[in-house]
N, C-alpha and C positions, 0 to 999 in steps of 0.2 A: 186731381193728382196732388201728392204730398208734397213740402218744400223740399224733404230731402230727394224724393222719386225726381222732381224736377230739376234739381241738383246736378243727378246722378246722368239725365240725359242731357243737361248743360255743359258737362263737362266732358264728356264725350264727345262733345260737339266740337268745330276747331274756336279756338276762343278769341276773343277781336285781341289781344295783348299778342296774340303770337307763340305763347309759352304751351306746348300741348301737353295732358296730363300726362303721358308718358314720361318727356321730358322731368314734369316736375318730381314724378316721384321716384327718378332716379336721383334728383340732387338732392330731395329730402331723406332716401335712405342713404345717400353719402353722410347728410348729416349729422344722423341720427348715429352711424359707424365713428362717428369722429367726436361724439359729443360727451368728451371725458371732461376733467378739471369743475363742476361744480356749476353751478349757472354765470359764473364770470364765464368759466372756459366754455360753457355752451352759447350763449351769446355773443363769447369775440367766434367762434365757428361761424355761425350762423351772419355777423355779420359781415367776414370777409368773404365768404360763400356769396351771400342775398345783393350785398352792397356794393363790394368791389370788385367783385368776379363777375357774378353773371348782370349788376346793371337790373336786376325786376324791381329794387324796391328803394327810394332816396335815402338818404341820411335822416331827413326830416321825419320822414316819414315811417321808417323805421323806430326812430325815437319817441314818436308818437305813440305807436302802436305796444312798445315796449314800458312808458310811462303809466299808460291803462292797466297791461299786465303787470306792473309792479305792485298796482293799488289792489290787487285782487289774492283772495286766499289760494296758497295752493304755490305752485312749483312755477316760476312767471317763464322759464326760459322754453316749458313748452306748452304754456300758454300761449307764446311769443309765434310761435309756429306754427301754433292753431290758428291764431289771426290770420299773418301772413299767406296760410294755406288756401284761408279762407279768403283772402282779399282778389286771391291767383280764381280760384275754382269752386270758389260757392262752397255749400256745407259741406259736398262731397271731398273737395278740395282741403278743406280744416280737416274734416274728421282720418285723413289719409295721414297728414299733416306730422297731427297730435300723435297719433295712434304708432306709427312708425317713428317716432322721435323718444316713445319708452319699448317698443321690439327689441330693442338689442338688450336694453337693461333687463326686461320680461326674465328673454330667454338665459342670460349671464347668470341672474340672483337666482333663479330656479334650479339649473347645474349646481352651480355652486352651494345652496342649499341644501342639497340631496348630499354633498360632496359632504360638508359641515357637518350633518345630520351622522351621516354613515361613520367618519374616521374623526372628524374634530378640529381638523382645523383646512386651509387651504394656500400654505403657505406657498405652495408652488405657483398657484396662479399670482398670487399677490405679486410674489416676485417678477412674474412675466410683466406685469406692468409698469414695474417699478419707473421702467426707464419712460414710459410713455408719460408719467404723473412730471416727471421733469420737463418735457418738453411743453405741456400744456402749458402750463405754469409762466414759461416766456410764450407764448398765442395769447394769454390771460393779460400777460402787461404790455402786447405791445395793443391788445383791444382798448385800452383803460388810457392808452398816448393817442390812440388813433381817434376815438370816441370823444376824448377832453379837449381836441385842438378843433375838431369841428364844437363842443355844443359851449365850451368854457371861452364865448366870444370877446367877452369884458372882466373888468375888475371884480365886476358886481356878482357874477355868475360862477367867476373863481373860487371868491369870499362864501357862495351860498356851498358848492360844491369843500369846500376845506371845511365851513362848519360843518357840515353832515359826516364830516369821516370822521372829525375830531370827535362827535356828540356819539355815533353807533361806536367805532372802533373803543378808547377811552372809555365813557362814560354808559355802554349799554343802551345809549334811548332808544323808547321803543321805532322801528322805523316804520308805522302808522304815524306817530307823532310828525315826525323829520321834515315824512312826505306831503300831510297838513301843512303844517308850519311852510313850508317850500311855496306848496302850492297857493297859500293864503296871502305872503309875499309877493309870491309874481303876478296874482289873480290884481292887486292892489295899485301895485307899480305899472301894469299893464292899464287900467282905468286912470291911473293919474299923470297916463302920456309920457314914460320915464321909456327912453329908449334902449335902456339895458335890457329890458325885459320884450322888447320887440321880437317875433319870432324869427330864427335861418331858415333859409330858405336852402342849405349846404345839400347836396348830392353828392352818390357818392363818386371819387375819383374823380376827372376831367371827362367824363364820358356826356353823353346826352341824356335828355329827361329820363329816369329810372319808369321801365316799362307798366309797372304798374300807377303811376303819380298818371302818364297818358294816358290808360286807359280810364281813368278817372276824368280827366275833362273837362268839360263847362257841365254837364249833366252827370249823377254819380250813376253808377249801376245799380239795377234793377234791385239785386242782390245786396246791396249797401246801403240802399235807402231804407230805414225806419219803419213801421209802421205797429200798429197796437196789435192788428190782429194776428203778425207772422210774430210779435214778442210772446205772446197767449200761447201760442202754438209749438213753438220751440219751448216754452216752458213747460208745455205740458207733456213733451216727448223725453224732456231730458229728466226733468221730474220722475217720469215712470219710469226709465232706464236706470236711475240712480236709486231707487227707496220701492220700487217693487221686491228684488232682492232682501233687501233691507227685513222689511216689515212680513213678507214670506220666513222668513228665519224666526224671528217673534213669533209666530203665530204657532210656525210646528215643534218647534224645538224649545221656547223659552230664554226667558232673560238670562237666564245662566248656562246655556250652553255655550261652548265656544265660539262657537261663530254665530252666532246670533252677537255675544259681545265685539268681538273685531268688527260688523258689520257696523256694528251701533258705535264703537270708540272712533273707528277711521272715519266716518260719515262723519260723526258732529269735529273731528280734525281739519274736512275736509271744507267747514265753513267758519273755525275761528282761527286758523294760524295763517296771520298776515305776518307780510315781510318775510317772504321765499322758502328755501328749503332748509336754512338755517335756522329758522325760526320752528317751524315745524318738527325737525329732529330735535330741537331743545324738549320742547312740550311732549313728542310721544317718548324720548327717553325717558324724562321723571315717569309719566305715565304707564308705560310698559314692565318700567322696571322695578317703581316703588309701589306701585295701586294694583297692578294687575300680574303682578310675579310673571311676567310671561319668559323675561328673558335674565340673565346677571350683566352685570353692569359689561364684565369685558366681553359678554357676548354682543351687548349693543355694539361695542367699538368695535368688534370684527366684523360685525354687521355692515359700521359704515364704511371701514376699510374696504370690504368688497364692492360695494357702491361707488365710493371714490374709484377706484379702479378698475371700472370696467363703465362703457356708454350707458348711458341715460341719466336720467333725474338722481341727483342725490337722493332724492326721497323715494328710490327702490328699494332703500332700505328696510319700507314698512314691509314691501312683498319679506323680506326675510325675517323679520318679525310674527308677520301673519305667519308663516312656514310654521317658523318654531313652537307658536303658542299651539296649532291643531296639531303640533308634532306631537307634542306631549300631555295632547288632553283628545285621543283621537276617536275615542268613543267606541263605536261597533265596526268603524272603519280599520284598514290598516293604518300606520305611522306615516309611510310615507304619503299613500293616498291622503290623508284627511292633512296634511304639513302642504301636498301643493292646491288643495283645494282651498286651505286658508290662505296661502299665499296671495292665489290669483281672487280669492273675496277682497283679501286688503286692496292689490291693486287697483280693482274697481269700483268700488264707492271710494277711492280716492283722485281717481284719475275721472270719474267719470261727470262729476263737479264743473272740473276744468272746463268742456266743452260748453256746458253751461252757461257758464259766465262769459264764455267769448261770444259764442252767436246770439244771446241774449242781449249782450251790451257794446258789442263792438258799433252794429249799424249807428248806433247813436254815436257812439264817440267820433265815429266817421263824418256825420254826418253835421257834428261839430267844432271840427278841425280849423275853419277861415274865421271862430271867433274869437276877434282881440284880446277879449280879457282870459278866456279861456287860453289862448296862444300862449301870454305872458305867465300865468300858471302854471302851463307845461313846460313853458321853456324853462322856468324857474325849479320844475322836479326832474326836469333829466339833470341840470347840474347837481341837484343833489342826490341825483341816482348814482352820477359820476361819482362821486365821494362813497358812495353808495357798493358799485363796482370794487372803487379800489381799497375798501375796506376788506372786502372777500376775495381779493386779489392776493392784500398782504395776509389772509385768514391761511387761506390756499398754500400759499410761501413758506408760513413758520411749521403747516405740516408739513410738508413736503421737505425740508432741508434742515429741519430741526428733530431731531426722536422724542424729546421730550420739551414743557412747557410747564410755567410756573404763573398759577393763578394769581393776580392783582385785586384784592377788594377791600380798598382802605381812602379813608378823605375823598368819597365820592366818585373815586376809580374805580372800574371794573371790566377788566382784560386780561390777555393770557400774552406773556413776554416770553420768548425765548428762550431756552438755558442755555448760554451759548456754544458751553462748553461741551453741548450734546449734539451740536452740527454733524449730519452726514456728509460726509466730504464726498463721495462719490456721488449724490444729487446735486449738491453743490455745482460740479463739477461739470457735471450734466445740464445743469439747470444755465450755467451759464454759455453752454459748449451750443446747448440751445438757441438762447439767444443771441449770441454775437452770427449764427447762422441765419435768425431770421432779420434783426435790425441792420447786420453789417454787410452780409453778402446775400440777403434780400431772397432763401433758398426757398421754395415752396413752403405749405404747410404739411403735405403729405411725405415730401421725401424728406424732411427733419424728425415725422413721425415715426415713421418708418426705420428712421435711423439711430433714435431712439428706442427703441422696442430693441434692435438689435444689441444695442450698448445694454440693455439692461442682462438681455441673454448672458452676455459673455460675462458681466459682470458678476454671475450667479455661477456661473459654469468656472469662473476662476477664484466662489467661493470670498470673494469680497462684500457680498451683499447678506 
């Protein structure tokens, strides 16, 4: 039997944690519906969901699994998912996980697509969300307050966290570099017996051991443990999943057909753009727009605007890229046919990476979690994740309450400042009507959502927005 077929009746089966797959993947498509604001605001979701609500997974341990997916290509917040899926229910468990945490963005960018395509723009949905992008925005800082008081324990972890925001936000460095640098400090501190760098052992809330840390135990699970021949084997399923497509397209169509190129540009995307979704939009922007004419510049930004507002991965964006480039180069297909057939190619050698890299590399990172030096490494990259975080927290903010922005690239700066005098006062307003509801009278996250969406309606309906 395969790992996944084994998987697939393990998870089935009732699971010694408790958590039954039903269960999970009702809270993973809560998620995944709620997984607006960017990978800060997908990961404060996910954390108050996984950590303070439902108690499956610790702070630690969360942060752990979160620090792996940082270090890896590709979109880390549902990388983030895939792990966690995976730690719940085995591959069957990840790949439910993963796959349900870009469903909503799928199905949104493709509507919407078709919408773009046909009339040219989509301001009406935009606007639907308008008011939901304000409320994220306070979910996004109060994850960045909640996350920094558990992992920023000392002076030392503060200083590593303030340099990382100072170095990406400011300065541009790359955050491959940051995370290096991070982890080479702690890795160091950690071997030279310097107790800053000792790992938490923080869970989440006041509750008891996080369901998942128990069923881990004195012995890991079966599924968690290591070994060369199940690494071989996963490689060589995801491998075929992700470059059978691929190299099929080459073979009948050629270097220069449309999709054989999307297949071939988001493939080799899908293995050099580290440090998350923003890294990634950087690199297929020039590339889409200046090498491969697929899109104009303000058709990317409408791109991302749909992305930004609506669930899933920032980087749904490339589905609407792929859309547009077979839109307009669609062969002996129709426009639309051959725009969602590129769509959904991009989505797949981009997304399909991801699973990759987790079942691949997780069982190791697991199953090197109790070592010292390693500990002090990772303790040393989540504060600079933190810095990390609230980099793309305040990234998140100046769009969101700002309409326009004034590029800085002078004396070794380089960042984008505010105009301030271009504030939307009705985000603003929102953004703050947000927050004082979730820091000051503690309201859910779903009924601020909720209430949000509705400020936005009326906002558009009384012609303010």
């Amino acid at each position: 039997m395969t790992d996944v077929s084994a998987d697939r009746v393990a998870a089935s089966e009732s699971p010694t944690h408790g958590i039954s797959f039903g269960e999970a993947f009702r809270v993973w498509l809560k998620i995944a519906l709620l997984s607006f604001g960017g990978p800060a605001g997908q990961i404060a979701v996910m954390h108050r969901i996984l950590v303070e609500e439902k108690n499956w997974i610790s702070e630690s341990r969360f942060l752990h699994a979160l620090n792996y997916c940082m270090l890896l290509p590709g979109p880390e917040a549902q990388q983030l998912a895939t792990y966690i899926g995976w730690l719940l229910h085995r591959t069957v468990g990840g790949i439910v996980a993963g796959c349900l945490f870009i469903l909503p963005g799928v199905v949104s960018i493709m509507a919407l697509s078709y919408i773009y395509a046909a009339y040219g723009n989509v301001g009406f949905v935009e606007a639907l969300f308008y008011g939901l992008k304000a409320a994220v925005l306070a979910i996004v800082i109060q994850a960045v307050v909640r996350v920094g008081k558990r992992a920023l324990r000392n002076n030392v972890m503060r200083a590593l966290a303030a340099t990382a925001f100072f170095a990406i936000f400011f300065f541009n460095v790359p955050f491959p570099l940051i995370i290096l640098a991070a982890g080479l400090i702690g890795y160091l501190g950690a071997r030279a017996g310097r107790p800053e760098f000792a790992a938490g052992g923080g869970h989440g809330g006041s509750k008891s051991t996080a369901v998942v840390d128990s069923m881990m135990g004195d012995e890991l699970p079966d599924h968690v443990r290591p070994s060369v021949g199940r690494a071989l084997r996963v490689s060589a399923v995801w491998l075929l999943l992700w470059l059978v497509p691929v190299f099929t397209l080459l073979a009948v169509y050629g270097e220069a057909n449309v999709f054989s190129q999307i297949a071939v540009f988001f493939s080799k995307m899908a293995m050099v753009t580290f440090g998350g979704a923003y890294a990634v939009l950087a690199y297929v922007a020039q590339q889409a727009v200046e090498h491969y004419h697929w899109v104009q510049p303000r058709e990317m930004l409408d791109g991302l605007g749909m992305a930004e507002t609506t669930p899933g991965p920032l980087v749904m964006v490339l589905q609407f890229v792929g859309f547009i480039a077979a839109f307009r180069d669609p062969g002996s297909l129709s426009p639309m046919v051959a725009g969602t057939l590129g769509g959904l190619l991009a989505t797949w050698v981009t997304f399909t990476p991801c699973f990759l890299w987790i079942f691949l590399g997780a069982p190791f990172i697991e199953v090197m979690k109790g070592n010292k030096a390693l500990a002090g490494a990772l303790s040393a990259i989540t504060a600079a994740v933190v810095g990390v975080i609230l980099n793309l927290s305040i990234w998140f903010a100046i769009h969101t309450v700002f309409r326009e922005v004034l590029p800085i690239r002078s004396f070794g700066l380089s960042f984008e400042m505010p105009v301030f005098t271009s504030v939307d006062p009705a985000a603003l307003i929102l953004s703050l009507a947000a927050a004082t509801a979730i820091f000051r009278f503690n309201i859910g996250m779903l009924t601020v959502l909720g209430g949000a969406c509705v400020a936005g309606l009326l906002l558009r309906a009384a012609g303010a927005i």
